[in-house]
N, C-alpha and C positions, 0 to 999 in steps of 0.2 A: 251492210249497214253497221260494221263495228266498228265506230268510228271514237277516236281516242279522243278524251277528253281535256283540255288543256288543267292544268295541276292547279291553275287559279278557278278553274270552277266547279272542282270537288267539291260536294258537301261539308265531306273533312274537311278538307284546306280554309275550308272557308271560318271554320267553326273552332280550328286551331288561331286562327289570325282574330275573330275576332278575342277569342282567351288572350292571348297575349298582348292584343292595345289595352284590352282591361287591368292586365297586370304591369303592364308599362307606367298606364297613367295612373295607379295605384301607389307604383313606386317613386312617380315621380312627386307625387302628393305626400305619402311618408319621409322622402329625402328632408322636408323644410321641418324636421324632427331634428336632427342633428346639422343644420346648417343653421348657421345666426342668419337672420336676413332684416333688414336695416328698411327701417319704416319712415317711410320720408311725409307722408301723410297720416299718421297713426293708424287709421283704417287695413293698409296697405300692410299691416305688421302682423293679421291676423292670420289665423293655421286654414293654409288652405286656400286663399286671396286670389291666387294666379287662375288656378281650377274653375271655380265660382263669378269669381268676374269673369272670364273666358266665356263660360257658359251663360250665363246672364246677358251677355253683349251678345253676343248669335244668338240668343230668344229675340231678343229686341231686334234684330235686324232683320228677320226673320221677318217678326213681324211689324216692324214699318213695311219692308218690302210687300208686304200682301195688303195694308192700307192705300199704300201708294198704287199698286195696282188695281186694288177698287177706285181708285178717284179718277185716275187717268185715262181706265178703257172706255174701250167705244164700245157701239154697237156693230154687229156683223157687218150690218150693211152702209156701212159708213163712207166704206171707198167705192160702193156701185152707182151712188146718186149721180 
């Protein structure tokens, strides 16, 4: 029963990987520090915009998706009638 673990489902590895998306999109967040970036809707020109609206769109989709699924299901017994 020694059976080897594949390297993606180490504890470690896993706990490496999530460190590192967090320092990824840390750095990719600090970069708009030293990049000019060119505001075409003034909103869009704020520290941070891509990050934030990113995340705020996937709340929302998120949750339309789970309204939408309250409205449209059935019941269990819907296709036995």
């Amino acid at each position: 029963m020694n059976e080897k673990i594949h390297w993606l489902q180490r504890k470690t590895t896993i706990k490496k990987l999530w460190i590192i998306l967090y320092c990824l999109l840390a750095i990719s967040v600090l970069v708009e520090l030293f990049v000019d970036v060119k505001a075409y809707f003034g909103l869009d020109g704020s520290f941070g915009f891509s990050a934030w609206f990113g995340f705020g769109a996937c709340v929302l989709m998120v949750l339309f998706a789970k309204l939408l699924g309250w409205l449209i299901k059935r019941d269990e017994q819907y296709y036995n009638d």
